[in-house]
C-alpha positions as CSV (number, residue, x, y, z in Angstrom):
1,X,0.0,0.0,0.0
2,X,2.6,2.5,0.8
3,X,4.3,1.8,-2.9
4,X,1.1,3.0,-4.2
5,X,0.9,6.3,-1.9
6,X,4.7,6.5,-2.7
7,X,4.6,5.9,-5.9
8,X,1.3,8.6,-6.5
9,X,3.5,11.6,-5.0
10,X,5.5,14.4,-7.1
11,X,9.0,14.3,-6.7
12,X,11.0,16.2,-4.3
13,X,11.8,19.3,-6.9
14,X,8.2,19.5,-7.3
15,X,7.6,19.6,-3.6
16,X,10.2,22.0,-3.0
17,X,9.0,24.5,-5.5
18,X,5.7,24.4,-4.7
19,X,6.1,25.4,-1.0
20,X,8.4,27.9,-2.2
21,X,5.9,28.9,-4.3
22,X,3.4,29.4,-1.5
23,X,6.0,31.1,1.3
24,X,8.0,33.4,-1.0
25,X,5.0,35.5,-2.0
26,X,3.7,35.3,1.8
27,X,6.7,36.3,2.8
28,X,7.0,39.6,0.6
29,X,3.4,39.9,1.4
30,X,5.0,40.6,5.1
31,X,7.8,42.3,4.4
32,X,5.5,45.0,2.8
33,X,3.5,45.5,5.4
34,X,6.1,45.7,7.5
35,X,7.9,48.6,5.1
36,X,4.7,50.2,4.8
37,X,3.9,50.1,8.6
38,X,7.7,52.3,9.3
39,X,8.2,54.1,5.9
40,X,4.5,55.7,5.5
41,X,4.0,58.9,5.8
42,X,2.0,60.4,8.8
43,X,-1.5,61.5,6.8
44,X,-1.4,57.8,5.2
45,X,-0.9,56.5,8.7
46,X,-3.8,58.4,10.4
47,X,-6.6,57.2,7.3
48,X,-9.3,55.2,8.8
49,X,-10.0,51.7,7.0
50,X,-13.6,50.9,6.1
């Protein structure tokens, strides 16, 4: 049974790239906010968010 799970998985490359796929774009996704949150200006920083 574990031949056919095994055997039904991507290889490693594809594994690799796709969680760099999902925490390289999270983690400019942070990195942004973070810049923004420091390197705003004070009347953008004071606007109210609906």
């Amino acid at each position: 049974m574990w031949d056919f799970i095994i055997g039904r998985l991507p290889s490693k490359l594809i594994l690799i790239n796709a969680v760099f796929s999902l925490f390289i774009p999270l983690g400019i996704y942070k990195l942004n906010k973070v810049l923004h949150k420091f390197g705003d200006p004070p009347w953008k920083n004071n606007q109210n968010p609906k």
